[in-house]
C-alpha positions as CSV (number, residue, x, y, z in Angstrom):
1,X,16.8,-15.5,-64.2
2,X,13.2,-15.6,-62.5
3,X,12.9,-19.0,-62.3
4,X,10.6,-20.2,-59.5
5,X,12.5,-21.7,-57.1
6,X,10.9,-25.2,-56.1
7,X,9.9,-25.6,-52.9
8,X,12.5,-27.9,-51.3
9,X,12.4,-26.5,-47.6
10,X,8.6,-27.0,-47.0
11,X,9.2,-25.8,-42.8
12,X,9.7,-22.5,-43.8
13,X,6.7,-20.4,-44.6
14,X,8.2,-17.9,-46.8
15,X,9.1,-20.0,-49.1
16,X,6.2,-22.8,-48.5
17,X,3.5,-22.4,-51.4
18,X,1.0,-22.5,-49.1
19,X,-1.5,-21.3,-46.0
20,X,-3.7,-23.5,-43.5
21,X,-6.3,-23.7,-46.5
22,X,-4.8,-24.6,-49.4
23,X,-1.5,-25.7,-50.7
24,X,0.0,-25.6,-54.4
25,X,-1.3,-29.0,-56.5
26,X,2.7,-29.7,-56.6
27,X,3.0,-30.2,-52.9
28,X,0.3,-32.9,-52.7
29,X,2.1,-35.4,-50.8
30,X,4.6,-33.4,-49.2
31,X,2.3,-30.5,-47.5
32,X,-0.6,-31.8,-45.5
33,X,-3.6,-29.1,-47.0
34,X,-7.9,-29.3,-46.6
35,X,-7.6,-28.6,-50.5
36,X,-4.9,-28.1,-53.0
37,X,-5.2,-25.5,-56.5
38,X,-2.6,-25.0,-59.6
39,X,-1.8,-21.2,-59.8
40,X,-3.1,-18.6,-61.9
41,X,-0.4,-16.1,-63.2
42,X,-1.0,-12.4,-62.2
43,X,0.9,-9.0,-62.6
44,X,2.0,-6.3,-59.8
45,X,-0.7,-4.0,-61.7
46,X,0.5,-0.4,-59.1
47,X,4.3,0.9,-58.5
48,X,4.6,-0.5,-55.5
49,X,2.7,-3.3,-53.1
50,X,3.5,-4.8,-49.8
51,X,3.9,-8.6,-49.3
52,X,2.2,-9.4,-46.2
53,X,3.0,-12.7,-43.8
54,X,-1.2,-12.4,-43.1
55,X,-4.2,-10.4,-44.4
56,X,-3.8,-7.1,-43.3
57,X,-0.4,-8.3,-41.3
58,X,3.3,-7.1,-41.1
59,X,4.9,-5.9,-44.9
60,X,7.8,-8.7,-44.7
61,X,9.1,-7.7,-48.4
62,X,7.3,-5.6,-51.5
63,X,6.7,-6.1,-55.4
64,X,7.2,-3.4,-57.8
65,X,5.3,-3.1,-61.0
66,X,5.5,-5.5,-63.9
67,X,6.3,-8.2,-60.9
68,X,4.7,-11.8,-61.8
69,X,3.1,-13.3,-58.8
70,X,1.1,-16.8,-59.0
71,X,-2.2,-16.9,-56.9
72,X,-3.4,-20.4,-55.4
73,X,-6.2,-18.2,-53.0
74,X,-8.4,-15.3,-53.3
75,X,-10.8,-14.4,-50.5
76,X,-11.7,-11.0,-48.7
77,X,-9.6,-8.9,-50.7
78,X,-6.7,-10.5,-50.4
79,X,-4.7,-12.8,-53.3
80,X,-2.7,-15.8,-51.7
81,X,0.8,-16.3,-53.8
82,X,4.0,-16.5,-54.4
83,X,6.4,-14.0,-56.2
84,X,7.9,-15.5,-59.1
85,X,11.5,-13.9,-59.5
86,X,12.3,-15.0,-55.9
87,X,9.6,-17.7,-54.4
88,X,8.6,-15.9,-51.3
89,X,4.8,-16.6,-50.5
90,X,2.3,-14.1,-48.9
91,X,-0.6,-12.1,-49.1
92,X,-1.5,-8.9,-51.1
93,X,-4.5,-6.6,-52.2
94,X,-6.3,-8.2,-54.7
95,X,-6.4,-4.5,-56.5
96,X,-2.5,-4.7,-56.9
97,X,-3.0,-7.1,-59.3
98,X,-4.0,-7.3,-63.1
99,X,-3.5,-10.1,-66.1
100,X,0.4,-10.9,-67.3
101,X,1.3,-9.3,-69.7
102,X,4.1,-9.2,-72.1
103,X,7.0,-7.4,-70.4
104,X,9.7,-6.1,-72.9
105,X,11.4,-3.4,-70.7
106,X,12.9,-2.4,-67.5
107,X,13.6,0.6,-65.6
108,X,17.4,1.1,-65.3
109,X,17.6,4.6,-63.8
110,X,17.2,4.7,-60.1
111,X,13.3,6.3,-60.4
112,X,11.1,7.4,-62.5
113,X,7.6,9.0,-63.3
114,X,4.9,7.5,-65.8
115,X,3.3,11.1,-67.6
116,X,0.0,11.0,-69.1
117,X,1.8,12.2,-72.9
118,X,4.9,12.3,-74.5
119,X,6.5,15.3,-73.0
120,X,8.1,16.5,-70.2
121,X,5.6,19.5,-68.8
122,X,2.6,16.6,-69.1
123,X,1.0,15.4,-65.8
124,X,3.2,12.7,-64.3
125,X,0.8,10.0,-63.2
126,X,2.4,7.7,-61.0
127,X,6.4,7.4,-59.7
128,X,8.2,4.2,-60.4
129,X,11.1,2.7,-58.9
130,X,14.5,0.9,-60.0
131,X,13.9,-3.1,-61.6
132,X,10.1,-1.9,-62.3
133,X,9.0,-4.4,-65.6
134,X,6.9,-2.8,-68.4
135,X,5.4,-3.4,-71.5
136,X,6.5,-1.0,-74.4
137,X,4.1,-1.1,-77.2
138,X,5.7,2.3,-79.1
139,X,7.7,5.1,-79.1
140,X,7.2,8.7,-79.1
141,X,10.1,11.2,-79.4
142,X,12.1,10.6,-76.2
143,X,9.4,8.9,-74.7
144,X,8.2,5.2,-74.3
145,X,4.3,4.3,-74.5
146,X,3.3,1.3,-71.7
147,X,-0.2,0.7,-71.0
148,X,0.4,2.9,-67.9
149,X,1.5,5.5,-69.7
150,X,4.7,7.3,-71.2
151,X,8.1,6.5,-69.5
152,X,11.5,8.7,-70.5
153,X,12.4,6.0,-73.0
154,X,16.7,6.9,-71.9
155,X,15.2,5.3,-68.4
156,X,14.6,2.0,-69.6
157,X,16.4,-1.0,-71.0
158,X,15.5,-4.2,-72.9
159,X,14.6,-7.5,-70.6
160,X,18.2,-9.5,-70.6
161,X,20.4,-6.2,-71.3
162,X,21.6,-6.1,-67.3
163,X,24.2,-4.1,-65.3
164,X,27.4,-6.4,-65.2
165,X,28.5,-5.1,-61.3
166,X,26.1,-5.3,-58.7
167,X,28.2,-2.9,-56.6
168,X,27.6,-0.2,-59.2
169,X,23.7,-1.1,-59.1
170,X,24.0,-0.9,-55.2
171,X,25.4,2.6,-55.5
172,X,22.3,4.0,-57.0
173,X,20.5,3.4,-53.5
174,X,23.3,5.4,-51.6
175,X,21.4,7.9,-49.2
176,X,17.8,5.9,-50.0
177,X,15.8,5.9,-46.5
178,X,16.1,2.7,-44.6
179,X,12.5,0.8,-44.6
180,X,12.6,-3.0,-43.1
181,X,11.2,-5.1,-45.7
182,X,11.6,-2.8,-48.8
183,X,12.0,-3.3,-52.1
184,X,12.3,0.1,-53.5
185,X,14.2,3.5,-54.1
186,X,11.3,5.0,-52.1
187,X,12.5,2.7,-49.1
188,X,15.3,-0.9,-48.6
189,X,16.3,-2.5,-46.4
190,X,19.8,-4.7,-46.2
191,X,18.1,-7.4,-48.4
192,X,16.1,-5.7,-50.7
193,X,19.8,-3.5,-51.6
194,X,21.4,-7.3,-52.0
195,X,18.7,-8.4,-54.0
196,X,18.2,-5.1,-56.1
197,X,21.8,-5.0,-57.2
198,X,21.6,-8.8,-58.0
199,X,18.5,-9.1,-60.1
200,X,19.3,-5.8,-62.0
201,X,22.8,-7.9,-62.8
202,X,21.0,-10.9,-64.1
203,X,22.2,-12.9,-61.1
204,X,19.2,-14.8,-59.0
205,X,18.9,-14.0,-55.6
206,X,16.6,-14.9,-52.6
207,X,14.9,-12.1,-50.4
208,X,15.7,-12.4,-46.7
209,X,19.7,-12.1,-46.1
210,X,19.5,-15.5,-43.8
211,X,18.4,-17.2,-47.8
212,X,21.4,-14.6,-49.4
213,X,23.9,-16.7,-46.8
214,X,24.1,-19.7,-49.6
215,X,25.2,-17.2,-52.7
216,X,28.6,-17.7,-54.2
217,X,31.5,-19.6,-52.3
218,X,32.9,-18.6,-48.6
219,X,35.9,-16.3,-48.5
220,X,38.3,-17.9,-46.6
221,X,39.2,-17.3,-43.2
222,X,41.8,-14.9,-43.1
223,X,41.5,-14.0,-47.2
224,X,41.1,-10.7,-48.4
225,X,38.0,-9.3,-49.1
226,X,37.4,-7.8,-52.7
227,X,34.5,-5.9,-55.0
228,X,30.9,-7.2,-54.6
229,X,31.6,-9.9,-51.5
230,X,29.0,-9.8,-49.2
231,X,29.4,-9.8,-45.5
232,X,26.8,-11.5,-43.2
233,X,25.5,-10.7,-39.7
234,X,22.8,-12.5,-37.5
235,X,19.4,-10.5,-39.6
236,X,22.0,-8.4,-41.6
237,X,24.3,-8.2,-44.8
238,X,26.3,-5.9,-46.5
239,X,28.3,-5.5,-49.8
240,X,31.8,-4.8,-50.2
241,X,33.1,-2.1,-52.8
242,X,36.4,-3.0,-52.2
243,X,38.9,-4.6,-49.7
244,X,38.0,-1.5,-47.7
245,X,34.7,-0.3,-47.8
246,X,31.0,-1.4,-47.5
247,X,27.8,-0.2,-48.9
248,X,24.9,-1.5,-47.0
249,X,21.0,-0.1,-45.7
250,X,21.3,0.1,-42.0
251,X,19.0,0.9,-39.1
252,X,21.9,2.3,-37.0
253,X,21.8,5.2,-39.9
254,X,18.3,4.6,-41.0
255,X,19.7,5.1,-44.6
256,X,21.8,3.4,-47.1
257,X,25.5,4.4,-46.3
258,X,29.0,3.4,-47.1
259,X,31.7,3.0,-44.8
260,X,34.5,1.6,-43.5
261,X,33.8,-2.6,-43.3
262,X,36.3,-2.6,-39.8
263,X,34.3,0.5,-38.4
264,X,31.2,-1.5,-39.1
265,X,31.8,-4.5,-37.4
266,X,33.4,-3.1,-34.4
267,X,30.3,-0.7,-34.6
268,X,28.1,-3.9,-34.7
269,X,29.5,-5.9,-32.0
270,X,29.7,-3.3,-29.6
271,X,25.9,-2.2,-30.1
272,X,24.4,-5.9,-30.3
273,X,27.5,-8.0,-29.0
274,X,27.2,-10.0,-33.1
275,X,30.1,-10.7,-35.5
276,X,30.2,-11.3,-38.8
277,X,28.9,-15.2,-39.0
278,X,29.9,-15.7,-43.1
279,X,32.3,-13.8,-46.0
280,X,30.6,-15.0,-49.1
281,X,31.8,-14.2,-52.5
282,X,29.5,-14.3,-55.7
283,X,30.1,-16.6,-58.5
């Protein structure tokens, strides 16, 4: 898991390692740039940070802390790169970010706070979300000590020691507001829930639902839908718990719900006249 993906579809920005000033040293010859830079490895360095489509622009998805992100451009503020666990390129506060370092742990438990000591009537210091990456360097009591301070060490779990059913991750979310392009328990959208459950299961998995479309095989026409298939609308997925049910972050409830798939779709097509365009299950 976290590979970068390579850049293979150089018309689409997102996933284009590159801006109208410089382009990653890899895409000489393939992306027409005034200059081109290898990238230097930085660290989501605050609990939560908006990826930006421009300098000072739209949030089109967010990183959450202990997140790698390469950097091919800094200039007024602003770090040009590309998130590591997923590829997407964009722009974010040069302040959000700090030097790698070596992430051991994860947080499992849906949130969490980081507490200036080792006990539970210490300041907290900053709230952290589900998939967050840290660095534990010791253990006090109950609690583990990061260079940000002391996490509840029951809400953590070693890098590579994953939830083994997405559905189950995707569950922790249920009644999480609805924000479009978010990435955390504070706020998700369709994708970010996809992603989430995926990544916290080991499993690789692009950021925008349109990318989730090529996960796993098609389920075919007619076949029944089971656990953990995901379900595909123009700008929207879903994820089924079972042949019945759905659990997905909507707009129509501004939340993260389950229901009925069937009530769904008829729910869908009536409001925006869409039907489900792909059935795919995950590998």
């Amino acid at each position: 898991m976290n590979d970068i993906p390579q850049n293979t579809h150089h018309s689409d920005r997102r996933l284009t390692f590159a801006n109208p000033r410089v382009a990653h040293i890899s895409l000489q010859g393939q992306v027409d740039a005034p200059d081109y830079a290898d990238a230097i490895p930085f660290e989501i360095a605050v609990p939560l940070v908006d990826l930006l489509g421009e300098p000072d622009g739209m949030r089109e998805r967010q990183l959450l802390l202990g997140d790698k992100f390469e950097v091919i451009e800094q200039v007024d503020g602003f770090a040009f790169g590309r998130s590591v666990k997923d590829g997407y390129c964009g722009y974010l506060p040069e302040n959000a970010l700090c030097e790698p370092t070596r992430v051991t742990h994860w947080l499992a438990a849906p949130a969490s706070h980081l507490y200036s000591e080792p006990r539970a009537e210490a300041p907290q210091s900053l709230g952290i979300s589900f998939g967050s990456q840290l660095w534990v360097v010791g253990q006090e009591g109950n609690f583990a000590e990061t260079p940000h301070g002391f996490v509840p060490a029951g809400h953590l779990q070693p890098i590579g020691r994953w939830y083994s059913d997405p559905a189950e991750v995707a569950g922790l979310f249920l009644g999480v507001p609805y924000l479009w392009g978010g990435n955390s328990h504070s706020g998700i959208d369709c994708s970010g829930l996809v992603q989430m459950a995926l990544l916290a299961c080991g499993m690789d998995c692009p950021a925008d639902s349109d990318m989730q479309q090529a996960l796993g095989q098609e389920v075919p026409a007619g076949g029944a839908l089971q656990r953990n298939d995901l379900l595909f609308w123009k700008g929207h997925v879903a994820m089924m718990l079972d042949g019945v049910l759905m659990i997905h972050a909507t707009g129509a409830f501004m939340a993260t719900v389950i229901e009925p798939a069937e009530e769904a779709i008829a729910r869908i097509r009536e409001k925006t006249g869409g039907d489900v365009i792909a059935r795919r299950r995950l590998g």
